[in-house]
Residue, then its C-alpha position, 0 to 999 in steps of 0.5 A: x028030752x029023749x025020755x020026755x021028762x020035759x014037754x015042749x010046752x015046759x021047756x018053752x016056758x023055761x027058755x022063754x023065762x031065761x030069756x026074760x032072765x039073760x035081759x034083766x041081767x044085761x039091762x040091769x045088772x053088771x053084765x055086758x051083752x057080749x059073751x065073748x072074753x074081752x079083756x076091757x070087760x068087767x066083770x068077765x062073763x066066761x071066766x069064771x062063768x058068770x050067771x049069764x052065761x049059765x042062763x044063756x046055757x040053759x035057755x038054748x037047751x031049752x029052746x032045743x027041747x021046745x023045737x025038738x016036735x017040729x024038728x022031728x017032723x021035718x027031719x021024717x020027709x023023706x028028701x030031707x032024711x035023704x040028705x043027712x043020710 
């Protein structure tokens, strides 16, 4: 994100269209809606890694892109610069 290959637009479209993905996958799939490791679950979503959690991966780093515009402004006020410095 920090070279802009992907807009804020685009990356809202994927971590949005994941989303759509990650509860079509629970809903109708074999998955569970945890992705914590239980032993009564079946098939497992994090070892070995599953499709959900791969879509889970990619919709956050998604969203985080898609955040990253407004994130920047905030952050620029200078009491909030003042707090993480």
């Amino acid at each position: 994100y920090r070279r802009d290959l992907v807009s804020a637009r685009a990356a809202l479209i994927v971590g949005l269209g994941m989303f759509a993905v990650n509860v079509t996958l629970v809903a109708f799939g074999p998955y569970e809606l945890s992705l914590v490791g239980l032993e009564t679950q079946q098939p497992k979503n994090m070892s070995p890694p599953s499709l959900l959690l791969a879509g889970h991966a990619i919709m956050l780093c998604a969203l985080a892109i898609a955040a990253s515009p407004a994130i920047t402004r905030w952050a620029q006020r200078p009491r909030v610069w003042w707090l993480t410095v």
